[in-house]
mmCIF file as Biopython writes it, N, C-alpha, C and O atoms, coordinates in Angstrom:
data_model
#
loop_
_atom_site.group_PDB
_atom_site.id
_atom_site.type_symbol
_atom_site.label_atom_id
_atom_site.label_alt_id
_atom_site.label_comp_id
_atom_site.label_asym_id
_atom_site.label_entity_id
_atom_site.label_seq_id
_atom_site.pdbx_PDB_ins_code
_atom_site.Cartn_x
_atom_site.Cartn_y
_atom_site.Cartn_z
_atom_site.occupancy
_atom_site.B_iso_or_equiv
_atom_site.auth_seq_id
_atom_site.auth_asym_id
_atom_site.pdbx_PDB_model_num
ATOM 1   N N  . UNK A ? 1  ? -31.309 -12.939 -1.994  1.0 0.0 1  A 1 
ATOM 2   C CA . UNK A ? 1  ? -30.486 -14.085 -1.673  1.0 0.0 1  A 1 
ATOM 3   C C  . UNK A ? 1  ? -29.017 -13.828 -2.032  1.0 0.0 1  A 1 
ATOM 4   O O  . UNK A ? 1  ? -28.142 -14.351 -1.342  1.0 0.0 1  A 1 
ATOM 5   N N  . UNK A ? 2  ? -28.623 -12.856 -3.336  1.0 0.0 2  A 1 
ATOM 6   C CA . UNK A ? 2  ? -27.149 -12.756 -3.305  1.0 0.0 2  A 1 
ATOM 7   C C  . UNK A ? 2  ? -26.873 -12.222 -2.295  1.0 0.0 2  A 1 
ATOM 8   O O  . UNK A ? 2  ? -26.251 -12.654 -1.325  1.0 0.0 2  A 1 
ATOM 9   N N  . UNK A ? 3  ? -27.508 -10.871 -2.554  1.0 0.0 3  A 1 
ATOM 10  C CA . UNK A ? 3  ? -26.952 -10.129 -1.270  1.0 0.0 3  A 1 
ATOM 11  C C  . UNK A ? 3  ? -26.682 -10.697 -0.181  1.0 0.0 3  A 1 
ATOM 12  O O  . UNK A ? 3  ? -25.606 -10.353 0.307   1.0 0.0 3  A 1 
ATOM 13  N N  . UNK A ? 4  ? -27.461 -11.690 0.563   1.0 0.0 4  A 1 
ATOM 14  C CA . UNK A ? 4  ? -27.149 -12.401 1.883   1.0 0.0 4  A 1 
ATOM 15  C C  . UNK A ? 4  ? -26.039 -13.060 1.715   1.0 0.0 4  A 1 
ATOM 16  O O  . UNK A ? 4  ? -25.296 -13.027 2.696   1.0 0.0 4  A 1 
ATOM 17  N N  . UNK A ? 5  ? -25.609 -13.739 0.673   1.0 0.0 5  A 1 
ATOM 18  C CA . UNK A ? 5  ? -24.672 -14.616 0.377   1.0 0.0 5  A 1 
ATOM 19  C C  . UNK A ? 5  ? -23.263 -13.848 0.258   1.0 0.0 5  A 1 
ATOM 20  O O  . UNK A ? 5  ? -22.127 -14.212 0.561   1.0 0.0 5  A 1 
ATOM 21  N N  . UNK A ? 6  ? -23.687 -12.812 -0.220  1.0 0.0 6  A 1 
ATOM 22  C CA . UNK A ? 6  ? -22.266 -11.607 -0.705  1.0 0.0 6  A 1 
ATOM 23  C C  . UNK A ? 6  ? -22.005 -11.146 0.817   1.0 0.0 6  A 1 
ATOM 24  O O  . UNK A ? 6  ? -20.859 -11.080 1.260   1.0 0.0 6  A 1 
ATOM 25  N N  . UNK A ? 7  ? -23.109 -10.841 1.568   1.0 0.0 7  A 1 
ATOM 26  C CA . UNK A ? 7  ? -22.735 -10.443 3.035   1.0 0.0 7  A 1 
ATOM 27  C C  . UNK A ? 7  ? -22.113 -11.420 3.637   1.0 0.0 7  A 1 
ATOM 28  O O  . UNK A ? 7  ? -21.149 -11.137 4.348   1.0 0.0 7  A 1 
ATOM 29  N N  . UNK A ? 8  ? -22.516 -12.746 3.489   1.0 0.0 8  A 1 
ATOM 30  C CA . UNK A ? 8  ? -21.834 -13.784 4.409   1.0 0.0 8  A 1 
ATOM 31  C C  . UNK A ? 8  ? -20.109 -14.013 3.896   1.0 0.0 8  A 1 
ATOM 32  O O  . UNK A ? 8  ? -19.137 -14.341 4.576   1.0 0.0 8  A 1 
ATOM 33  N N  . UNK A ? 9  ? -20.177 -13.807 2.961   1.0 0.0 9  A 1 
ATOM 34  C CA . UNK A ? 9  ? -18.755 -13.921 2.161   1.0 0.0 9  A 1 
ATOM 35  C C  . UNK A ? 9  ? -17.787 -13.082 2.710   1.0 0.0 9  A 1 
ATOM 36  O O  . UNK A ? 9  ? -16.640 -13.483 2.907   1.0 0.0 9  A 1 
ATOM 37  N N  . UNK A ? 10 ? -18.300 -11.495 3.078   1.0 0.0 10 A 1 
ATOM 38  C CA . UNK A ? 10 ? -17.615 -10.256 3.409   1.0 0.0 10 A 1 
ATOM 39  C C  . UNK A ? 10 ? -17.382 -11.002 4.310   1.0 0.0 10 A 1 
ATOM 40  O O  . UNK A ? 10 ? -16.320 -11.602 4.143   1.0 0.0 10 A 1 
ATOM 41  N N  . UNK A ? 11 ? -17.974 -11.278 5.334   1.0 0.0 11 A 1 
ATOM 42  C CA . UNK A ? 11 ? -18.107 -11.719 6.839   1.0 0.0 11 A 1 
ATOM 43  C C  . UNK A ? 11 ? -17.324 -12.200 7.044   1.0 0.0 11 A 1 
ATOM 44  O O  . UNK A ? 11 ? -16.398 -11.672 7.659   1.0 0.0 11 A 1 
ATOM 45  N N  . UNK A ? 12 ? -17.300 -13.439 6.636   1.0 0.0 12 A 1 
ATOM 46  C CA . UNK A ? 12 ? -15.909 -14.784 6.486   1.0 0.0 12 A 1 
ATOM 47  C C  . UNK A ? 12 ? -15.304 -14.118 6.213   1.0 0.0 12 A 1 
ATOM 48  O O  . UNK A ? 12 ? -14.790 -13.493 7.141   1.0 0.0 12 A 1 
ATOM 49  N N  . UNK A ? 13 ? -14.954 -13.787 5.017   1.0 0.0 13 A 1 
ATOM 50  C CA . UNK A ? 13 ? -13.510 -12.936 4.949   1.0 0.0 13 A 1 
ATOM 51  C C  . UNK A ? 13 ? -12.890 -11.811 5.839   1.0 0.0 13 A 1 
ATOM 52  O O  . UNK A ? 13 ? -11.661 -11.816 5.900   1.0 0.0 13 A 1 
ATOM 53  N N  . UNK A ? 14 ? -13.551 -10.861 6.526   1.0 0.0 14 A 1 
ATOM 54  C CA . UNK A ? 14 ? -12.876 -10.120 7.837   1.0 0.0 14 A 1 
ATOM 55  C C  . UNK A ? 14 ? -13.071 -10.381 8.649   1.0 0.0 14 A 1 
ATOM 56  O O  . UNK A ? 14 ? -13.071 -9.509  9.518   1.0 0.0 14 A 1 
ATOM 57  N N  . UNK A ? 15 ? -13.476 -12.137 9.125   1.0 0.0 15 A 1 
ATOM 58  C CA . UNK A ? 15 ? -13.557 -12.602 10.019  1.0 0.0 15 A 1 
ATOM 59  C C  . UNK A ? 15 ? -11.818 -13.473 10.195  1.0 0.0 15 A 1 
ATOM 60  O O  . UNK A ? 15 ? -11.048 -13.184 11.111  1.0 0.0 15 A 1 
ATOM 61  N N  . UNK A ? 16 ? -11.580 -14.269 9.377   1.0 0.0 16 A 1 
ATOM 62  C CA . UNK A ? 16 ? -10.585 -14.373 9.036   1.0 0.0 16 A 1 
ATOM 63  C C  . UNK A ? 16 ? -9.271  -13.474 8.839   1.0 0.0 16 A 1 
ATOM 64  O O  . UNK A ? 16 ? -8.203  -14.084 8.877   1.0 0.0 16 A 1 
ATOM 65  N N  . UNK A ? 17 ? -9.249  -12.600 8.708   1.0 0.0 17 A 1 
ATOM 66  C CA . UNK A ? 17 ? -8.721  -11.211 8.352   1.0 0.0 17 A 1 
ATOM 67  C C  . UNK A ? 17 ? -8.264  -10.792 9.967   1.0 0.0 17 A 1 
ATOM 68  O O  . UNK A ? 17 ? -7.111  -10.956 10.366  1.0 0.0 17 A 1 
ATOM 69  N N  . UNK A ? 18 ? -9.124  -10.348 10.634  1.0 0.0 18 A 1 
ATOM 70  C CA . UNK A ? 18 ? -8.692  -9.880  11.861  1.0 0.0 18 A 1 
ATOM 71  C C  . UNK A ? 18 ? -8.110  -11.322 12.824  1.0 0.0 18 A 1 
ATOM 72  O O  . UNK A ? 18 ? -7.334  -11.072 13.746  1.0 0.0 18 A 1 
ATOM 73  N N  . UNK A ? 19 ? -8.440  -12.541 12.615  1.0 0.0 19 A 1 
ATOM 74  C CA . UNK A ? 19 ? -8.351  -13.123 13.175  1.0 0.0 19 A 1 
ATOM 75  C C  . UNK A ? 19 ? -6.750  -13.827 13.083  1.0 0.0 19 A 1 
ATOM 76  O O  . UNK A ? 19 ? -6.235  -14.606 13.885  1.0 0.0 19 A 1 
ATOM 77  N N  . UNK A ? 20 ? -6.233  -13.316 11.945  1.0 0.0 20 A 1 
ATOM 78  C CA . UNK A ? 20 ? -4.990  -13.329 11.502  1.0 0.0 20 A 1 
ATOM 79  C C  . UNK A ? 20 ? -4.162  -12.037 11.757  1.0 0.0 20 A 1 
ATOM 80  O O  . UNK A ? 20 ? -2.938  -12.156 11.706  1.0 0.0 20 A 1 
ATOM 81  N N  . UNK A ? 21 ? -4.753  -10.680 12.056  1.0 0.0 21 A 1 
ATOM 82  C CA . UNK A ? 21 ? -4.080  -9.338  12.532  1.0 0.0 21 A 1 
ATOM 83  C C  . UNK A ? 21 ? -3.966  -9.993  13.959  1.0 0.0 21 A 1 
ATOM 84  O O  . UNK A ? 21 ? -2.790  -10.013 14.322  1.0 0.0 21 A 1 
ATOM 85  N N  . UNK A ? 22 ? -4.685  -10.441 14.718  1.0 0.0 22 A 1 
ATOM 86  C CA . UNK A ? 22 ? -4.868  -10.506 16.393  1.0 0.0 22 A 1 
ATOM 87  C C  . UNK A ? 22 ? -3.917  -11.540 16.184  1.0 0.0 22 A 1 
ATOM 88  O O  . UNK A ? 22 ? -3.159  -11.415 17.146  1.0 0.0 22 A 1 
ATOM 89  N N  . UNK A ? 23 ? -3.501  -12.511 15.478  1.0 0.0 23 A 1 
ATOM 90  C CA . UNK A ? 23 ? -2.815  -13.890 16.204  1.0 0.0 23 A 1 
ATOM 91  C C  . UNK A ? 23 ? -1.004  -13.314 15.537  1.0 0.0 23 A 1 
ATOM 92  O O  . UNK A ? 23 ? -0.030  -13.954 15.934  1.0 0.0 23 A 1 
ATOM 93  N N  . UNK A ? 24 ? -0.791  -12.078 14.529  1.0 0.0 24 A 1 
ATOM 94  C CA . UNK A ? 24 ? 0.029   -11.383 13.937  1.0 0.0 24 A 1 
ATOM 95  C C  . UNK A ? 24 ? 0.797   -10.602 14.769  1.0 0.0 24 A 1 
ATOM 96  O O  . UNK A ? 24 ? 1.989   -10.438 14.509  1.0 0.0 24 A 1 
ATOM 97  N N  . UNK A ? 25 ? 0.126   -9.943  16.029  1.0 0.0 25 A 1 
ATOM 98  C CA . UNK A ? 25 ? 0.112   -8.818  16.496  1.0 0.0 25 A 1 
ATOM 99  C C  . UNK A ? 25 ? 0.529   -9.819  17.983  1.0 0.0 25 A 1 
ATOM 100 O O  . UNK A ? 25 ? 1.612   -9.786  18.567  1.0 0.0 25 A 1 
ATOM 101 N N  . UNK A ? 26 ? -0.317  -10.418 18.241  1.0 0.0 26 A 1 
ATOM 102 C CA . UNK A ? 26 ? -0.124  -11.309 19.381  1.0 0.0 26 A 1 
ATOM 103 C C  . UNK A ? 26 ? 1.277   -12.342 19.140  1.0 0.0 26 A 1 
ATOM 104 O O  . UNK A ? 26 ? 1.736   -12.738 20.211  1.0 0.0 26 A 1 
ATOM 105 N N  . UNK A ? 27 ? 1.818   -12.699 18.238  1.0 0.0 27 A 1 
ATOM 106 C CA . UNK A ? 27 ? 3.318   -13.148 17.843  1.0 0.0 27 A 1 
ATOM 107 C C  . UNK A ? 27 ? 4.488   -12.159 18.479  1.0 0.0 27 A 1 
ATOM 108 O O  . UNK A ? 27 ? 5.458   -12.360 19.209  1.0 0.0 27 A 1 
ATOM 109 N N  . UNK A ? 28 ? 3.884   -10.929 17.806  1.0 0.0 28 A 1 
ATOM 110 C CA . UNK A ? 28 ? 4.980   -9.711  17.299  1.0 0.0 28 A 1 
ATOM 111 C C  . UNK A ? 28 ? 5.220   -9.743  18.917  1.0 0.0 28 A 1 
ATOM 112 O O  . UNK A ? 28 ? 6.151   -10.185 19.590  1.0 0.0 28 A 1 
ATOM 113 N N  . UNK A ? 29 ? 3.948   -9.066  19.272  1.0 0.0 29 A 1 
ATOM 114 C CA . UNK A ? 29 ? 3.936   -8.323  20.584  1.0 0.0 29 A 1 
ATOM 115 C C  . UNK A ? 29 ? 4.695   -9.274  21.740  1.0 0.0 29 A 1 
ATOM 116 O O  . UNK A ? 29 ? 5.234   -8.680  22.673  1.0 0.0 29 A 1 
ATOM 117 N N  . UNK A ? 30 ? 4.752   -10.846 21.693  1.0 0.0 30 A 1 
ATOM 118 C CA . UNK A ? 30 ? 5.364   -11.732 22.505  1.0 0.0 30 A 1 
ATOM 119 C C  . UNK A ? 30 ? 7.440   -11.446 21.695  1.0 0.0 30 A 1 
ATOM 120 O O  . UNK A ? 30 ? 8.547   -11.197 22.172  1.0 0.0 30 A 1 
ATOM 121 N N  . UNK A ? 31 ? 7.063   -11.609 20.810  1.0 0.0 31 A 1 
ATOM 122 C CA . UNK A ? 31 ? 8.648   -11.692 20.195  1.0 0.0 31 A 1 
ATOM 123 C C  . UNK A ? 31 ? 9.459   -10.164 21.048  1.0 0.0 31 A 1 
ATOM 124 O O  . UNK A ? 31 ? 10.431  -10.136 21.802  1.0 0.0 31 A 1 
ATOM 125 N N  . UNK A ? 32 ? 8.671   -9.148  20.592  1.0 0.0 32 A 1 
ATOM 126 C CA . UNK A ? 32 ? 9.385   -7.863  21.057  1.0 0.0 32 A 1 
ATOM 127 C C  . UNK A ? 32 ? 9.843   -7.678  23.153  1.0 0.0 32 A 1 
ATOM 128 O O  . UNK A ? 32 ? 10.610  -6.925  23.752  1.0 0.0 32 A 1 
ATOM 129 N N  . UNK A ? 33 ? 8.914   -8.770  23.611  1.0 0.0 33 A 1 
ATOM 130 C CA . UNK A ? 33 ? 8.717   -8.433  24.708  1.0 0.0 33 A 1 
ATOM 131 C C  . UNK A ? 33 ? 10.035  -9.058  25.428  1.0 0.0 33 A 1 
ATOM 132 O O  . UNK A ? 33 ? 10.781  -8.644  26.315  1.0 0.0 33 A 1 
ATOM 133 N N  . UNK A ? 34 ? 9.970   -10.543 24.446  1.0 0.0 34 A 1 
ATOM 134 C CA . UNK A ? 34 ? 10.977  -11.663 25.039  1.0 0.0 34 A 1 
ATOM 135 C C  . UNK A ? 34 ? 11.956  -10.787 24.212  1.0 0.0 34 A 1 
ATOM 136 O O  . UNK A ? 34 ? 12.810  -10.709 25.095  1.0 0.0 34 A 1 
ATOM 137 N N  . UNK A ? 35 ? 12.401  -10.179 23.343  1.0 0.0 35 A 1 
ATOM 138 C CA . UNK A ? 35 ? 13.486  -9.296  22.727  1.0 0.0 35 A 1 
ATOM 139 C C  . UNK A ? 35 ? 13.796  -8.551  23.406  1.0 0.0 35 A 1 
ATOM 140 O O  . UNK A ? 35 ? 15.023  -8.585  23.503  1.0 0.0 35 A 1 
ATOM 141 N N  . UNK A ? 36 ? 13.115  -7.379  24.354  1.0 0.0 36 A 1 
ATOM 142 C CA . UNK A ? 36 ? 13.633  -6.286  25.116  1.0 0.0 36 A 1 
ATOM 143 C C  . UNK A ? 36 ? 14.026  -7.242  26.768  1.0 0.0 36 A 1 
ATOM 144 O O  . UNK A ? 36 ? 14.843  -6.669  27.488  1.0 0.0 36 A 1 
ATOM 145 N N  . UNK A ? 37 ? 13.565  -8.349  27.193  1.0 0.0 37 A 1 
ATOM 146 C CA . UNK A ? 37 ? 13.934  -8.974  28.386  1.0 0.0 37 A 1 
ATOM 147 C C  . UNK A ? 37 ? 15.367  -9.935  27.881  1.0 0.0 37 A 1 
ATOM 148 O O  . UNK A ? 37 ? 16.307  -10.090 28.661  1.0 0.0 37 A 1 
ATOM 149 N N  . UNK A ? 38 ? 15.365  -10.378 26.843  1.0 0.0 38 A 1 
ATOM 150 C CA . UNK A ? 38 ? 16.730  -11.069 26.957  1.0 0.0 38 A 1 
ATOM 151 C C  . UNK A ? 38 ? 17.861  -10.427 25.792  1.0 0.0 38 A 1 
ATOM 152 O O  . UNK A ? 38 ? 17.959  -10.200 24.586  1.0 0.0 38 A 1 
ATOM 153 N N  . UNK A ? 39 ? 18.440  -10.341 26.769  1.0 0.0 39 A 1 
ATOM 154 C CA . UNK A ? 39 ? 19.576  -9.429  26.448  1.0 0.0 39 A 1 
ATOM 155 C C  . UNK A ? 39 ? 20.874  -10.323 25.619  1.0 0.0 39 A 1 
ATOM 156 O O  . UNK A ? 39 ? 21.885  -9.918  25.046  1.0 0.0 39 A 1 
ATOM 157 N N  . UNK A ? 40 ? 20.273  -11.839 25.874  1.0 0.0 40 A 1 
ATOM 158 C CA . UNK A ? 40 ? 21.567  -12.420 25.235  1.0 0.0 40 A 1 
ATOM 159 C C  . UNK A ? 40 ? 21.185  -12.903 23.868  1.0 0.0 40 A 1 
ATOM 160 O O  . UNK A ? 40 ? 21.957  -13.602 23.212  1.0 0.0 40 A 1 
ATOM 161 N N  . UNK A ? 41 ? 20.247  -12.616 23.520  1.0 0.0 41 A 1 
ATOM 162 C CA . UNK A ? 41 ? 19.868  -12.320 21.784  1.0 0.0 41 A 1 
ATOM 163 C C  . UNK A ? 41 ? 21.287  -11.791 21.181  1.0 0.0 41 A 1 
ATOM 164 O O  . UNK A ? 41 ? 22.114  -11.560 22.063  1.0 0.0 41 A 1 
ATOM 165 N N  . UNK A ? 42 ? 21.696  -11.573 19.940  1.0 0.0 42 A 1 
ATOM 166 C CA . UNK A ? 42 ? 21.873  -10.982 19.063  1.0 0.0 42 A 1 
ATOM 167 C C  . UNK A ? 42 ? 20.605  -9.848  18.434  1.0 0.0 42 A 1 
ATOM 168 O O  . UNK A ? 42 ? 19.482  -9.580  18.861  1.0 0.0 42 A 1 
ATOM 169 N N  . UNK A ? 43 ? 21.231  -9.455  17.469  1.0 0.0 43 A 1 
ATOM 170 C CA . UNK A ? 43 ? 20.698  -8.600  16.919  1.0 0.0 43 A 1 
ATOM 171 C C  . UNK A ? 43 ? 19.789  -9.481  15.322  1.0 0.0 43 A 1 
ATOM 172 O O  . UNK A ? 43 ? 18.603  -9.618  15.021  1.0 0.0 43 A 1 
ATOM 173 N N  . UNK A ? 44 ? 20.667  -9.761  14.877  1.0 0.0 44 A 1 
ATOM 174 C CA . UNK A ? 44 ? 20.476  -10.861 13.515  1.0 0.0 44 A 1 
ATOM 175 C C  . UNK A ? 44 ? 19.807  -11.697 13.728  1.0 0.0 44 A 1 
ATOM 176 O O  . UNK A ? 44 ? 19.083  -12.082 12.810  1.0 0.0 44 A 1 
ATOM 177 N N  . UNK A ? 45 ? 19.724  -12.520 15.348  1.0 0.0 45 A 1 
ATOM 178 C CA . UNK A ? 45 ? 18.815  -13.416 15.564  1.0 0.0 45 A 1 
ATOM 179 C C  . UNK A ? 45 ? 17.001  -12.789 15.859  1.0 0.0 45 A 1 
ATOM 180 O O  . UNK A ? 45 ? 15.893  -13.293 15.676  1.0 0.0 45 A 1 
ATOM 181 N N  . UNK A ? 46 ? 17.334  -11.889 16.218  1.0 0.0 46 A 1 
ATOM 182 C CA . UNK A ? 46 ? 15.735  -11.073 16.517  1.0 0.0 46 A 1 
ATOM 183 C C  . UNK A ? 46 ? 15.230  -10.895 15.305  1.0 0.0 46 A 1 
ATOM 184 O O  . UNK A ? 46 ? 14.115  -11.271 14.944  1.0 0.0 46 A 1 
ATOM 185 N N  . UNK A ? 47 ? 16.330  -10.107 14.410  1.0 0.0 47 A 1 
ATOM 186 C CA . UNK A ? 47 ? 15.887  -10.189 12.818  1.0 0.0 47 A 1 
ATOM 187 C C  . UNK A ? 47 ? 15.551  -11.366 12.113  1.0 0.0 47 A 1 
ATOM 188 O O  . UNK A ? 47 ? 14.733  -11.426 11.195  1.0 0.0 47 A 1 
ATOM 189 N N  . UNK A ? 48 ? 16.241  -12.338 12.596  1.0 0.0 48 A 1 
ATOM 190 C CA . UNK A ? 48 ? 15.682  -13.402 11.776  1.0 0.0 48 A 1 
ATOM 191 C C  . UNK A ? 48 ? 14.239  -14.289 12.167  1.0 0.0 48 A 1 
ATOM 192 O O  . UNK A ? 48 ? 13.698  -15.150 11.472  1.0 0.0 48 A 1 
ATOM 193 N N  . UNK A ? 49 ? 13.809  -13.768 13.538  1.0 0.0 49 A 1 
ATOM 194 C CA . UNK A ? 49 ? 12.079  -13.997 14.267  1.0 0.0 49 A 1 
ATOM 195 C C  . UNK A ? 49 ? 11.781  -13.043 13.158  1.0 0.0 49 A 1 
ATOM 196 O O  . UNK A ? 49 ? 11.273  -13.287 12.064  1.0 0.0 49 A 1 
ATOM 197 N N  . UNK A ? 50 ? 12.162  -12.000 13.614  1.0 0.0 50 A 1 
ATOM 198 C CA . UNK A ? 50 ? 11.181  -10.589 12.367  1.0 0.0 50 A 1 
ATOM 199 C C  . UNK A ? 50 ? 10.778  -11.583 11.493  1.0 0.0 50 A 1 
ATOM 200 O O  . UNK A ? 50 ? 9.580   -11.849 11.396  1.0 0.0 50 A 1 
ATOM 201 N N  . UNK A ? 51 ? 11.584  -12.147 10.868  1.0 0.0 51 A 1 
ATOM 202 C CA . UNK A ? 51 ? 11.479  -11.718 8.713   1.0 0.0 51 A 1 
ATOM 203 C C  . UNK A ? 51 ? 10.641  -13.036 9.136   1.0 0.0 51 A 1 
ATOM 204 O O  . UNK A ? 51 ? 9.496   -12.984 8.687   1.0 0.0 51 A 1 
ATOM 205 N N  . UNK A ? 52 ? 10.961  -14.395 10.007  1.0 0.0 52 A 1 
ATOM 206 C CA . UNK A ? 52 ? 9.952   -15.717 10.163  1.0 0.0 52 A 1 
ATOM 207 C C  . UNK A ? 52 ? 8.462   -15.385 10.213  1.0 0.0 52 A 1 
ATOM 208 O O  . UNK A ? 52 ? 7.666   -16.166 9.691   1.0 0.0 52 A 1 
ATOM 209 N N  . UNK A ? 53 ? 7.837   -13.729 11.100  1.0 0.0 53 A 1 
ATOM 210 C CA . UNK A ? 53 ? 6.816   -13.901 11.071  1.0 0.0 53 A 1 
ATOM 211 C C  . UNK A ? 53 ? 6.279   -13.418 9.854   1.0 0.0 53 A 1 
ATOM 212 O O  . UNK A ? 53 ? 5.143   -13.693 9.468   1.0 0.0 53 A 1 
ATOM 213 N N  . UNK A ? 54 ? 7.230   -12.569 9.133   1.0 0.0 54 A 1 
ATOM 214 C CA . UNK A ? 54 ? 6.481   -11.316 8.023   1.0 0.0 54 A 1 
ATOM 215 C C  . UNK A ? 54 ? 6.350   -12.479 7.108   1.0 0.0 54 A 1 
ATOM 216 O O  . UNK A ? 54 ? 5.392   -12.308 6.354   1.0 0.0 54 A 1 
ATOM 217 N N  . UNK A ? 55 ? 7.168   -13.957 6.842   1.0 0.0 55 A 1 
ATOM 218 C CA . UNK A ? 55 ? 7.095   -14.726 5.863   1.0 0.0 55 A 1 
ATOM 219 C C  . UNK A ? 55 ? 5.350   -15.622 6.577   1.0 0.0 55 A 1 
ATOM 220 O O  . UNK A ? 55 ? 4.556   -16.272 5.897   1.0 0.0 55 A 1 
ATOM 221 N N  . UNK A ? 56 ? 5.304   -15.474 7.306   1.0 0.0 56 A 1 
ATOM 222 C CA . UNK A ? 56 ? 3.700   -16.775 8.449   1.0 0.0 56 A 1 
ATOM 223 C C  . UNK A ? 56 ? 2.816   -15.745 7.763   1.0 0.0 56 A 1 
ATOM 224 O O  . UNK A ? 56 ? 2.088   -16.231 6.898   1.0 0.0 56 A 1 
ATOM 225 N N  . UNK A ? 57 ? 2.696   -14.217 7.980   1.0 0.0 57 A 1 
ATOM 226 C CA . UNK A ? 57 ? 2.046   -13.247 8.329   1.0 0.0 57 A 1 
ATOM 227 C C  . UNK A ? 57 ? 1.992   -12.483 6.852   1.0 0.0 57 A 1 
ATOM 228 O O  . UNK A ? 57 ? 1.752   -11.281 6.738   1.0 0.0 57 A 1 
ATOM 229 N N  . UNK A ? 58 ? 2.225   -13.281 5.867   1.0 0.0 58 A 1 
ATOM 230 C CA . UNK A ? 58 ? 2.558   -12.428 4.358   1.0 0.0 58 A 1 
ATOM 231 C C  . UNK A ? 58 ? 0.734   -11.680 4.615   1.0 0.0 58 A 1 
ATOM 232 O O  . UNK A ? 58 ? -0.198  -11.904 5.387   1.0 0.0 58 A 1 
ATOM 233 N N  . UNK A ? 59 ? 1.029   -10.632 3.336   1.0 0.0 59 A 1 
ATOM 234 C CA . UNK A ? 59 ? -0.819  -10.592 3.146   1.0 0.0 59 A 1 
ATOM 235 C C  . UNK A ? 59 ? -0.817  -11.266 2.065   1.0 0.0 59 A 1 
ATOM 236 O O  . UNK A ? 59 ? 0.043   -11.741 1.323   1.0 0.0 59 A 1 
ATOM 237 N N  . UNK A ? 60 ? -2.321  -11.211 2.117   1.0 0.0 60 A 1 
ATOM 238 C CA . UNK A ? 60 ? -3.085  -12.309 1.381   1.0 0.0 60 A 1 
ATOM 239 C C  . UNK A ? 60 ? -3.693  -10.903 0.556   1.0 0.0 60 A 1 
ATOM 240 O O  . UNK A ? 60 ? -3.662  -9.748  0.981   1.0 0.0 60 A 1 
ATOM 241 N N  . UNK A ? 61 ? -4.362  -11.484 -1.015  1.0 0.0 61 A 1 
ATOM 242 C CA . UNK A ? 61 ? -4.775  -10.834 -1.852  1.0 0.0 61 A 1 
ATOM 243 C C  . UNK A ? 61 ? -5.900  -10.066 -1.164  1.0 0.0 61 A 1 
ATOM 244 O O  . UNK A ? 61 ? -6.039  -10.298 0.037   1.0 0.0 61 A 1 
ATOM 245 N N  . UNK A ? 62 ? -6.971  -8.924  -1.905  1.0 0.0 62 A 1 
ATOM 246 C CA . UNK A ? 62 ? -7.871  -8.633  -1.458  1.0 0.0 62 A 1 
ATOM 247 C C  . UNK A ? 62 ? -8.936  -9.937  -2.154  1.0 0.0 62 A 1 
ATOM 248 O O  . UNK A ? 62 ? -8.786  -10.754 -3.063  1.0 0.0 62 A 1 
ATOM 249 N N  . UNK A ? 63 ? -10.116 -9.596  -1.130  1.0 0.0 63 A 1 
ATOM 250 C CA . UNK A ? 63 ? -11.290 -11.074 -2.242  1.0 0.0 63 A 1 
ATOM 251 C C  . UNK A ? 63 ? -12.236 -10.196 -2.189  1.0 0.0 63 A 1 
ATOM 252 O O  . UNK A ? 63 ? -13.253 -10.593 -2.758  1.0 0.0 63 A 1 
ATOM 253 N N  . UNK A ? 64 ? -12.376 -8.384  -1.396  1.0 0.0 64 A 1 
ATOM 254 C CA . UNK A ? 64 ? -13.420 -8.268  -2.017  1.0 0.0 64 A 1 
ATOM 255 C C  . UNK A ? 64 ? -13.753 -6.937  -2.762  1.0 0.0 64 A 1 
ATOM 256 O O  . UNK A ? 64 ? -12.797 -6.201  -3.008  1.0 0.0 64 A 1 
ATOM 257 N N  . UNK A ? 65 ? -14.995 -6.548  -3.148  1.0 0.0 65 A 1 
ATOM 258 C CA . UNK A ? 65 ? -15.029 -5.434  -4.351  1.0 0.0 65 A 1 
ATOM 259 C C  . UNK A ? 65 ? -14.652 -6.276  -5.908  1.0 0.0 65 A 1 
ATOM 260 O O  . UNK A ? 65 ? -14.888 -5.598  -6.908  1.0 0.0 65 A 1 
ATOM 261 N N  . UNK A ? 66 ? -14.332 -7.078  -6.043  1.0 0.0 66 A 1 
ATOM 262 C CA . UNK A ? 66 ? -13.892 -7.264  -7.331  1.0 0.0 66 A 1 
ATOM 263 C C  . UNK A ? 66 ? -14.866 -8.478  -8.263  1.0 0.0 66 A 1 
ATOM 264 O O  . UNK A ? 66 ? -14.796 -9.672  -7.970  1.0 0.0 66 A 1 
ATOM 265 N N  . UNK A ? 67 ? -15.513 -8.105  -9.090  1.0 0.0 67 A 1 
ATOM 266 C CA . UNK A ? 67 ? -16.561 -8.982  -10.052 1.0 0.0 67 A 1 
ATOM 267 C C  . UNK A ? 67 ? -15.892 -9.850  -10.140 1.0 0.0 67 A 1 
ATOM 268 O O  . UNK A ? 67 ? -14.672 -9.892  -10.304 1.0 0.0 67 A 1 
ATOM 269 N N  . UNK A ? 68 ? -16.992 -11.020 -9.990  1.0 0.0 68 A 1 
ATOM 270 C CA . UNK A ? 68 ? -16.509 -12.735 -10.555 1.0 0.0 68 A 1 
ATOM 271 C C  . UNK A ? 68 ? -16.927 -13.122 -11.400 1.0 0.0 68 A 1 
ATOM 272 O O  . UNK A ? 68 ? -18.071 -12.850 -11.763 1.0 0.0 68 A 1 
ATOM 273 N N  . UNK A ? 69 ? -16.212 -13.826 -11.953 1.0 0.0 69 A 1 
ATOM 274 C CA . UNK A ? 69 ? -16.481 -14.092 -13.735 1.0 0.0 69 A 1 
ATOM 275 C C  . UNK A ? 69 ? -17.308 -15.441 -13.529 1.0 0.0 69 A 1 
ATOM 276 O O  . UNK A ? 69 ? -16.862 -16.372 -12.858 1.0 0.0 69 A 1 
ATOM 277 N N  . UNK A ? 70 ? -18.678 -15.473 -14.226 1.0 0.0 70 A 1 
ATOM 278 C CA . UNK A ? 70 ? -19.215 -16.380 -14.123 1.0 0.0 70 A 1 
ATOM 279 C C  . UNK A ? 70 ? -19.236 -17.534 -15.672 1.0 0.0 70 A 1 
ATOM 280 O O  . UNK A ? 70 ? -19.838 -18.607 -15.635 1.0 0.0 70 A 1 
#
């Protein structure tokens, strides 16, 4: 029964995990696209999308491998 429970835990957690790389990646990949088509950007303003998503998109701790204190 842990084990199932420890598996479901992994689960959720790189379920979540990728599901935050794909919606990360799917930001970026729209920002860069509308960046190389409009030309009347600045430079500082593209940078400042950058740093908006890296602040949405921080990482998050690891949750797993590590004993829980009971």
């Amino acid at each position: 029964m842990q084990s199932a429970a420890a598996q479901r835990e992994l689960y959720d957690s790189w379920k979540k995990y990728v599901g935050d790389v794909s919606g990360r990646c799917d930001a970026l990949g729209g920002l860069l696209c509308q960046a190389g088509h409009d030309l009347a950007k600045t430079d500082e303003s593209v940078k400042q999308e950058l740093d908006a998503l890296a602040v949405r998109y921080a990482d998050t701790e690891a949750v797993g491998g590590q004993a829980k204190v009971k």
